[in-house]
Every structure is written in structure tokens, then in C-alpha cells.
C-alpha positions as CSV (number, residue, x, y, z in Angstrom):
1,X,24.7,123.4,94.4
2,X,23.7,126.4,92.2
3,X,24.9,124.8,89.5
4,X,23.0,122.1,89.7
5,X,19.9,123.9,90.6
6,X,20.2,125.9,87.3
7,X,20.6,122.7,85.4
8,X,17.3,121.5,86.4
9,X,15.6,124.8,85.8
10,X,17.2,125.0,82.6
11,X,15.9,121.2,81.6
12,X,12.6,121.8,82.9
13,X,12.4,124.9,80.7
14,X,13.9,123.2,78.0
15,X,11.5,120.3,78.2
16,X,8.5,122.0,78.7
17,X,9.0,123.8,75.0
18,X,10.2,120.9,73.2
19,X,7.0,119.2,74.1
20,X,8.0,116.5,76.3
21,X,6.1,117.7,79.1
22,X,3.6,119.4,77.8
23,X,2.1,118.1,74.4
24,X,2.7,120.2,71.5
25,X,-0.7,119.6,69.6
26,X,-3.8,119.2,71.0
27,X,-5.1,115.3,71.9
28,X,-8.7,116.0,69.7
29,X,-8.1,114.6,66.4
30,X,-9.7,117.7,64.6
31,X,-8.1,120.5,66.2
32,X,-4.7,118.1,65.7
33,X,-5.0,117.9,62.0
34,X,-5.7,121.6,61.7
35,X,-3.0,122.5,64.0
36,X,-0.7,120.3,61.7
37,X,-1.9,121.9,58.7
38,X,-1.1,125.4,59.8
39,X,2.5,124.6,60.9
40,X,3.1,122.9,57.7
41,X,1.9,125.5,55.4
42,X,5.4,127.6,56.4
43,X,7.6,124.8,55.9
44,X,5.8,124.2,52.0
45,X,7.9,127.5,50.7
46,X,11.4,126.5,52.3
47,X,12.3,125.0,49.2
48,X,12.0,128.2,47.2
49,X,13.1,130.1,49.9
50,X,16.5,127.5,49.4
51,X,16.6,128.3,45.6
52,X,16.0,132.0,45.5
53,X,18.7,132.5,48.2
54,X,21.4,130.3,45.9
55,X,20.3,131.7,42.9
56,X,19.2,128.7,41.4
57,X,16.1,129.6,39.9
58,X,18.1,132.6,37.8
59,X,18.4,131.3,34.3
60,X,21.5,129.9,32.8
61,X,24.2,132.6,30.9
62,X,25.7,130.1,29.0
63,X,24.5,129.6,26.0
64,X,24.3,126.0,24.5
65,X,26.1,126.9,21.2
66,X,28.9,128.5,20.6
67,X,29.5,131.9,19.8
68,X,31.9,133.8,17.5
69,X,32.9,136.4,19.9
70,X,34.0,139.1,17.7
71,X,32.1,141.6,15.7
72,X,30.7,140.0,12.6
């Protein structure tokens, strides 16, 4: 019985975050589109976030020609 009793509670918790329930954004079209705005302005840097974590925005060490090596 408690099990099943915490289940619920958990789902209702669960659902109630997500936005099931309880709509994320707000029905007014207005408020909506500014609401969207500023949740999307955080997911515009992931991609550089993704790059400078890999390293792929460093620039490339090998050289396109090749090189004698030695002292000249």
C-alpha cells in the first residue's frame, strides 16, 4: 500500500513539473512568445559550449606542408 501511495505522489510531482498538469507557458500569446524567447536565448550558446569543451574551435597543429624536421 505505501508503495503504491508513493508512486502516485511521485507521478503527481513528476507531472506537475513536466507540464502536464499545469501548463508550462502562459495561454496569452504575448507573454508566451516572450517566455519562449527567454528560454531559448540559453539553449543559443550550447553549441559553443559543445565546441569549446571538445576543443574543437582550437586551431589545427598540423601543418598542410611538410616540414624538414631537422635543423637547416
Amino acid at each position: 500500500m505505501r508503495k503504491i501511495v508513493l508512486t502516485t505522489i511521485l507521478t503527481a510531482l513528476c507531472a506537475v513539473q513536466i507540464g502536464c498538469i499545469v501548463p508550462i507557458y502562459s495561454s496569452s500569446a504575448d507573454v508566451r512568445t516572450r517566455q519562449l524567447i527567454y528560454v531559448s536565448e540559453g539553449y543559443r550558446h550550447i553549441p559553443q559550449i559543445w565546441e569549446r569543451v571538445w576543443g574543437l574551435e582550437l586551431p589545427d597543429l598540423a601543418t598542410p606542408y611538410r616540414t624538414h624536421g631537422g635543423v637547416i
